[in-house]
C-alpha positions in Angstrom: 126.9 45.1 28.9 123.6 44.9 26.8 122.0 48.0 24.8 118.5 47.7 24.0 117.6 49.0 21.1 114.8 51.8 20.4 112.6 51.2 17.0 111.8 55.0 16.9 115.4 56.8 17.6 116.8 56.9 14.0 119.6 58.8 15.3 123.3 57.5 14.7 124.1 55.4 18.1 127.4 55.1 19.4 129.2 51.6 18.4 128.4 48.6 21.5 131.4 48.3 23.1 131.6 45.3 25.2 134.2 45.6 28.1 135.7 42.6 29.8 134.8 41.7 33.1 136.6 39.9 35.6 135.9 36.0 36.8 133.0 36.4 39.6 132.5 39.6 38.6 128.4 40.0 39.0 126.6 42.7 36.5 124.4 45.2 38.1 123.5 47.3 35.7 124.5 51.3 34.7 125.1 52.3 38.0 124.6 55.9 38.8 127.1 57.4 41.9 125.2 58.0 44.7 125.9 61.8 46.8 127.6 60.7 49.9 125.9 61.7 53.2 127.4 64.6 55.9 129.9 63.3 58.4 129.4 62.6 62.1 131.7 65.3 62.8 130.0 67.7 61.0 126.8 67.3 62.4 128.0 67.6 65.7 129.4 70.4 65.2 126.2 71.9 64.0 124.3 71.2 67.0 127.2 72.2 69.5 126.8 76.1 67.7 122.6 75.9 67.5 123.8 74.5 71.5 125.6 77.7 72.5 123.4 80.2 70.5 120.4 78.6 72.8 122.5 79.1 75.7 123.4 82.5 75.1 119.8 83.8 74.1 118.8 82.3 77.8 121.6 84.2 79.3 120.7 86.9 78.0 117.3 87.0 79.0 118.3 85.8 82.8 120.5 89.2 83.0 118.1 91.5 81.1 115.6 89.8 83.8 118.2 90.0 87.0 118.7 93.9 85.8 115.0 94.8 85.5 114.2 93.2 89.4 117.6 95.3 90.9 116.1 98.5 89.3 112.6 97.7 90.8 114.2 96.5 94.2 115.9 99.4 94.6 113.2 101.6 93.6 110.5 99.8 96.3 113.7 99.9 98.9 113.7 104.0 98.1 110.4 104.5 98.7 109.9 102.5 102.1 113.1 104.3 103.2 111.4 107.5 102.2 108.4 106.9 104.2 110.2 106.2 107.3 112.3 109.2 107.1 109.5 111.5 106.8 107.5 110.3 110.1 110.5 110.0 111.9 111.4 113.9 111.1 107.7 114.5 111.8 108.5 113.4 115.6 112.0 115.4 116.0 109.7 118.5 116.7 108.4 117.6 119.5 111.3 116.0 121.0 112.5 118.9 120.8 110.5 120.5 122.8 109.9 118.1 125.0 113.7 118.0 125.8 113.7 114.1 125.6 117.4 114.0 124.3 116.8 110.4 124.6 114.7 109.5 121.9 116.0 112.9 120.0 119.4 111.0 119.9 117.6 107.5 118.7 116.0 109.1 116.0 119.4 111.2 114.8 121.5 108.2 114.8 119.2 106.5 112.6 118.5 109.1 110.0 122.6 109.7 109.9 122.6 105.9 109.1 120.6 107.0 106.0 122.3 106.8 102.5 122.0 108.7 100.8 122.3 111.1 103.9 119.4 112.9 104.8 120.1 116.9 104.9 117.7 117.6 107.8 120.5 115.9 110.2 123.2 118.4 110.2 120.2 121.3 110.8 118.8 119.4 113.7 122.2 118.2 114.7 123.5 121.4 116.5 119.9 121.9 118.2 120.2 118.8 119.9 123.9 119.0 121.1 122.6 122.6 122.6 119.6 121.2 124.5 121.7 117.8 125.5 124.9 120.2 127.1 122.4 122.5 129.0 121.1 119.3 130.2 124.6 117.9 130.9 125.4 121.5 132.9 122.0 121.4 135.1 123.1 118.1 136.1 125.0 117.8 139.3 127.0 114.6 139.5 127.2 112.9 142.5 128.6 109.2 143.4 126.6 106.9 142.3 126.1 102.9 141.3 127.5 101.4 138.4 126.2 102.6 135.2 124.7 100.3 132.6 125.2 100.5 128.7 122.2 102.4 127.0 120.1 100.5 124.6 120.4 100.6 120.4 118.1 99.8 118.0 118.1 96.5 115.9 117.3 96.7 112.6 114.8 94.6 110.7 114.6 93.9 107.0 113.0 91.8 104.6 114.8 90.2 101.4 111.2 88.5 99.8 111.2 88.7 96.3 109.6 92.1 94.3 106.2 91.7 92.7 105.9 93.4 89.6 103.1 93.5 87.0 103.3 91.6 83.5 103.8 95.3 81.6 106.6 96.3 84.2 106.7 98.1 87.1 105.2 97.4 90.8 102.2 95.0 91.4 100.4 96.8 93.9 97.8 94.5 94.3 100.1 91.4 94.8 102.1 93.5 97.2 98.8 94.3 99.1 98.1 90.5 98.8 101.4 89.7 100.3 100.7 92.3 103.1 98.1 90.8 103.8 99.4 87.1 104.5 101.9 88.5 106.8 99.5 89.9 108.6 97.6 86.7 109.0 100.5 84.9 109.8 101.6 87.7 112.3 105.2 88.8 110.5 104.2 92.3 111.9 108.0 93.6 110.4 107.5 92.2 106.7 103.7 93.6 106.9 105.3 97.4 107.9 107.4 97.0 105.0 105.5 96.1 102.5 103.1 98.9 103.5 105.2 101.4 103.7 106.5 100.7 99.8 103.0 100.8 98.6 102.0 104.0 100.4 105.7 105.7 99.0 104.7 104.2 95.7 101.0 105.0 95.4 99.4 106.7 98.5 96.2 106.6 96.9 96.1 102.8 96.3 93.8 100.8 98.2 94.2 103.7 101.4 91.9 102.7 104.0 92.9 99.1 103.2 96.2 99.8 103.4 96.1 102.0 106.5 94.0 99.9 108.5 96.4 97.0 108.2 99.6 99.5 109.0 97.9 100.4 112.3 97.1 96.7 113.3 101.1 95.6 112.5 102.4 99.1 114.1 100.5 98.2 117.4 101.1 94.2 117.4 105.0 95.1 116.7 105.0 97.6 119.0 103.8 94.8 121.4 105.7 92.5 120.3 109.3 94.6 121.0 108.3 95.7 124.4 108.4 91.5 125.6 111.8 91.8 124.4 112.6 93.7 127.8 114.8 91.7 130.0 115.8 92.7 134.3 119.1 94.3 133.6 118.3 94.3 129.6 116.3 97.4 127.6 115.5 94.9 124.4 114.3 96.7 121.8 112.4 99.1 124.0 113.4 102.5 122.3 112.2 101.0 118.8 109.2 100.0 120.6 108.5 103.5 121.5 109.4 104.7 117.8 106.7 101.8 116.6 104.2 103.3 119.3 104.3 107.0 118.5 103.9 105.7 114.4 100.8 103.7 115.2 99.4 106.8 117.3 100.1 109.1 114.2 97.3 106.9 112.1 94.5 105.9 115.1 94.0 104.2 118.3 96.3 102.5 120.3 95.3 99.3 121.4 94.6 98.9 125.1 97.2 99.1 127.3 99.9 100.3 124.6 100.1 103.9 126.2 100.9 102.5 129.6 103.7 100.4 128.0 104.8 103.6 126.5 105.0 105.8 129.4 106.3 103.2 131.2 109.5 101.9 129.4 110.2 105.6 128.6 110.2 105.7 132.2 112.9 103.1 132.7 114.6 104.4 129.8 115.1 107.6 131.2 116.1 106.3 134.3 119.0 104.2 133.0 120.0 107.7 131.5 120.1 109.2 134.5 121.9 106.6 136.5 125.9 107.6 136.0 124.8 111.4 135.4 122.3 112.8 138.1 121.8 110.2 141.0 119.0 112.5 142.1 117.2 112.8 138.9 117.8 108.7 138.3 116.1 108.6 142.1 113.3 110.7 141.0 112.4 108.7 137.8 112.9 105.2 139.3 110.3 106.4 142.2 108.1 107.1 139.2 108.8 103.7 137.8 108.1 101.6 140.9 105.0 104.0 141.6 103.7 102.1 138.9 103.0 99.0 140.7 103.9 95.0 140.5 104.8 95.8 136.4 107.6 94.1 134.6 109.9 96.8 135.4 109.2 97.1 138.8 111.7 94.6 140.4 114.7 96.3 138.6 113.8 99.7 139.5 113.1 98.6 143.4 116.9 97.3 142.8 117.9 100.1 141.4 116.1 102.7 143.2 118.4 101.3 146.5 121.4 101.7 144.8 121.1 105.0 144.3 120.5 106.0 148.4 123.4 103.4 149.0 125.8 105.1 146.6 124.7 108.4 148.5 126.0 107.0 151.5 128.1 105.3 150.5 130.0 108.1 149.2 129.2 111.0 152.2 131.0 108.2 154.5 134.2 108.8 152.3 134.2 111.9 153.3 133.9 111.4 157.3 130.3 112.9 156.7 128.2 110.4 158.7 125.4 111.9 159.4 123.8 112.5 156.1 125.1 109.2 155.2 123.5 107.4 158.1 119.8 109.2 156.6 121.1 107.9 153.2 121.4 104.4 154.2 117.8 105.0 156.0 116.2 105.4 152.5 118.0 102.4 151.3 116.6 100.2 153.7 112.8 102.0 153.2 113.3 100.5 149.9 115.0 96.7 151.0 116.7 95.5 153.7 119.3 93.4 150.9 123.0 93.8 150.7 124.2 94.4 154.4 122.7 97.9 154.7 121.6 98.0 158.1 125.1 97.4 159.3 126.2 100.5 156.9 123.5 102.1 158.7 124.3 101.7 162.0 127.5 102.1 162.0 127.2 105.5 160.2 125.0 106.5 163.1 127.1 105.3 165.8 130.2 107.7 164.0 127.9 110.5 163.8 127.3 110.3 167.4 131.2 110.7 168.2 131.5 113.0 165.6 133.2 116.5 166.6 131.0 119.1 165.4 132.6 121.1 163.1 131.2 125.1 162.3 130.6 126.2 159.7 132.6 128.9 158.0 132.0 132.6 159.6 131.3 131.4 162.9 132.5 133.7 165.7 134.4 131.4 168.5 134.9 132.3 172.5 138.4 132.6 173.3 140.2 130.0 175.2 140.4 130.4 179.0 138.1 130.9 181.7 134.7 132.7 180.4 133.0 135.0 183.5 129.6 134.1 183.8 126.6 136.8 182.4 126.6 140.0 184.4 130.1 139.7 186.1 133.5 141.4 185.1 136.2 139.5 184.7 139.1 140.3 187.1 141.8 142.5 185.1 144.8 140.3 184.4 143.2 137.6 186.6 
């Protein structure tokens, strides 16, 4: 160890005290100990925690995010739903009195389907069971064909993600814009939806815009659901019908889509009918094929024979042939198909043999010999 020595410090200094070092020992001055630096351990531990506190702040702000489009979902969901329920209520009226228990039953099942539940149902309810029984007690069953299942609504939807604006709440003007693709790109159902959400959020928002573009989807839907008919299969005609009667609520229906109308309310009716008035069903389906070479003619020509054969079919069970021979007549002025000329003719050929019977309240001769006009019968003879 050396000390250097300093000319100007005339302070007492400490005695030099050499130590002893060891062999190969090498001198490197007064060292000074050095702070040692953090652990590995530590430091991982450090960033694991800033890790987690990260993680949770995103978390957070995914939920508080998730939350937010629920609420706004739900909201836009309410006031599509609202919409709908209104116009649908608007047309129970004149169902009503129309006496179309049809449609009147369509649009009931759907509003009950409504949660929460609508409260106009249970006052319309007992109106329409009235109307439908008085119908049900006019009606005077006969035999008839097979009845087929009556048709049900489908329900459509859309899950597409909410728009909303920067500040919260709904962007209307992105909604519009989304609208507005759909309609380009013909999704007539997601268009309808989306409209309806903006008029129940903001009627006054973009109106003729939005209006227009509600009456072209309504129409082109309404198309669209009537090609879904099928011989022997309704589709989605009743919704069609709904569609139709919304579109003719805001303008014009586009050419042809009042036939369509009339038409599968037509068959409609006429699948009602067959099962509960055979003459009522006859009546309707002579409507139907009246129409001409349409898409429901075929069936109703089909089904319009079943009803006469089912006629005569059942008068024959009761041994009455004669009514059942004209039965079979108007079968076969409708087609010749399923073996009903035989039925025909053999009906006839019964009828001929047939023993007239009289009716009730006839007054009879009495058995024996009967004198002839203007001459008395020999007492006892």
């Amino acid at each position: 160890m050396s000390y250097e020595s300093n000319l100007e410090d005339t302070r007492p200094q400490p005695a030099i005290k050499d130590e002893a070092m060891v062999p190969g020992q090498i001198y490197d001055g007064d060292n000074i100990p050095e702070s040692r630096p953090m652990s590995c351990g530590i430091t991982a531990l450090v960033i694991v925690f800033l890790g987690l506190i990260a993680i949770g702040i995103v978390a957070l702000t995914t939920y508080a995010g998730w939350t937010v489009g629920q609420r706004e979902a739900a909201t836009l969901a309410a006031a599509t739903q609202a919409s709908r329920i209104d116009e649908q209520l608007a047309f129970i009226p004149r169902d009503i009195e129309s006496r179309n228990t049809f449609m009147l039953n369509v649009r009931l099942q759907w509003l009950a389907l409504m949660t929460p539940g609508v409260p106009q149902v249970s006052e319309i309810g007992p109106t329409a069971t009235a109307i439908f029984m008085e119908e049900q007690l006019s009606a005077t069953p006969q035999a008839t064909a097979t009845a087929t299942p009556t048709p049900e609504i489908a329900a459509t939807s859309t899950d597409a993600p909410i728009a909303t604006s920067p500040g919260g709440g709904f962007d209307l003007a992105a909604l519009l814009s989304r609208a507005q693709t759909a309609v380009d790109t013909a999704q007539w159902s997601e268009a309808i939806d989306l409209l309806d959400a903006i008029s129940g959020l903001d009627p006054a928002f973009e109106a003729t815009r939005v209006r227009r573009l509600l009456l072209q989807s309504l129409n082109s839907y309404a198309n669209q659901l009537y090609n879904t008919y099928r011989p022997g299969d309704p589709g989605r005609l009743a919704e069609a019908i709904v569609i139709t009667d919304r579109a003719e609520q805001l303008g014009p229906l586009e050419n042809g889509l009042a036939y369509e109308r009339s038409a599968a309310q037509l068959y409609l009716d006429a699948r009602r009918m067959v099962g509960l008035d055979p003459w009522q069903a006859i009546r309707v389906l002579e409507q139907l094929s009246g129409l001409g070479q349409g898409r429901y003619y075929e069936e109703a020509r089909q089904q319009l024979q079943a009803q006469w054969v089912a006629l005569g079919d059942a008068q024959v069970s009761i041994n009455e042939y004669c009514p059942a021979a004209q039965y079979y007549q108007n079968a076969i002025n409708v087609s010749t198909a399923g073996g009903v000329i035989a039925k025909r003719d053999n009906a006839n050929n019964l009828c001929a043999q047939a023993t007239p019977v009289p009716l009730p309240g006839t007054v009879l001769p009495p058995a024996g010999d009967i004198a002839p006009i203007g001459v008395v019968a020999t007492p006892g003879g």
